[in-house]
C-alpha positions as CSV (number, residue, x, y, z in Angstrom):
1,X,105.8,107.4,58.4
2,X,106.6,105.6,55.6
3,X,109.8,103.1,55.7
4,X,112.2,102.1,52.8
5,X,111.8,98.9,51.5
6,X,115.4,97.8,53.4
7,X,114.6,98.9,56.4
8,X,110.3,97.5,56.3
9,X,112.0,94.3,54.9
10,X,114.3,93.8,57.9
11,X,111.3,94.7,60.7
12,X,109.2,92.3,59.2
13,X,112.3,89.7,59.4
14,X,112.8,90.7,62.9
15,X,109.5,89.9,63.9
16,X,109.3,86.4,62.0
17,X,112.4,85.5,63.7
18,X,111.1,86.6,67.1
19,X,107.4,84.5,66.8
20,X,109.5,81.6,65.5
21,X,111.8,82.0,68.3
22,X,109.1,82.0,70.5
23,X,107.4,79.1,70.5
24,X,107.8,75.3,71.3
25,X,107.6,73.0,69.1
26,X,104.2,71.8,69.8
27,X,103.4,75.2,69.3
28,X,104.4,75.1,66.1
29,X,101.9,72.8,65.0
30,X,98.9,74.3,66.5
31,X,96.1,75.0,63.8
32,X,93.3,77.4,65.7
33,X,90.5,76.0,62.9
34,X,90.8,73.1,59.8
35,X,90.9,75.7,57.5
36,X,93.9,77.9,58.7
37,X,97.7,77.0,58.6
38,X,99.6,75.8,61.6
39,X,102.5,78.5,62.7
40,X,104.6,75.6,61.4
41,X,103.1,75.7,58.0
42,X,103.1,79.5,57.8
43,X,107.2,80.1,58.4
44,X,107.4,77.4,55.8
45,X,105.0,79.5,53.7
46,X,106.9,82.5,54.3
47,X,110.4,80.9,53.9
48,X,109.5,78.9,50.5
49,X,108.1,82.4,48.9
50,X,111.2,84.4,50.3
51,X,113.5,81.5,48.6
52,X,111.3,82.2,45.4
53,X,111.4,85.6,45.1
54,X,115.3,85.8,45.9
55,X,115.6,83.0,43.1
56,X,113.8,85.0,40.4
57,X,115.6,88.3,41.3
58,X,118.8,86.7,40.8
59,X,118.1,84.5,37.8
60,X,119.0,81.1,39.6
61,X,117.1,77.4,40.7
62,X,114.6,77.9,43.4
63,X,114.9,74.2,44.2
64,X,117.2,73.2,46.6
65,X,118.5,77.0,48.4
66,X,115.8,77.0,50.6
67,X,117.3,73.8,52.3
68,X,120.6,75.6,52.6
69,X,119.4,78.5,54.2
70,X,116.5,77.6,56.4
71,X,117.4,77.0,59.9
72,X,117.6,73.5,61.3
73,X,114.5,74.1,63.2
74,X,112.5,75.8,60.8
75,X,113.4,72.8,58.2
76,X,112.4,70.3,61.5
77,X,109.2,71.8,62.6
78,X,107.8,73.1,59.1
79,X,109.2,69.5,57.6
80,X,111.2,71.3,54.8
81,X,114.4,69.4,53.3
């Protein structure tokens, strides 16, 4: 089955915002080995290339959005402004 890109876009969403949901905030910063990201790190990963993309599709600054549209503790745990 293959899904269209509104639809794939919003399950892969719904699943971000379910992990992140899910954990505490010490979970947040657990890194399994050095060499891979905390879960912190990774939303902030995820968010920060989101906030790019977006940007570039609609010709604007990718500086300070993410800020604005980043939950409050997304922006706390991942240490975004």
């Amino acid at each position: 089955m293959v899904l269209p890109v509104e639809e794939f876009t919003q399950l892969v969403r719904d699943y971000i915002a379910a992990a992140a949901d899910e954990l505490t905030e010490a979970e947040y910063a657990f890194r399994p080995v050095a060499t891979v990201r905390t879960f912190g790190e990774l939303i902030g990963h995820v968010a920060g290339s989101q906030n790019m993309i977006c940007a570039a599709a609609l010709a604007v600054s990718n500086g300070a959005a993410l800020g604005a549209i980043a939950p409050a503790r997304v922006r706390e745990q991942t240490r975004l402004p």
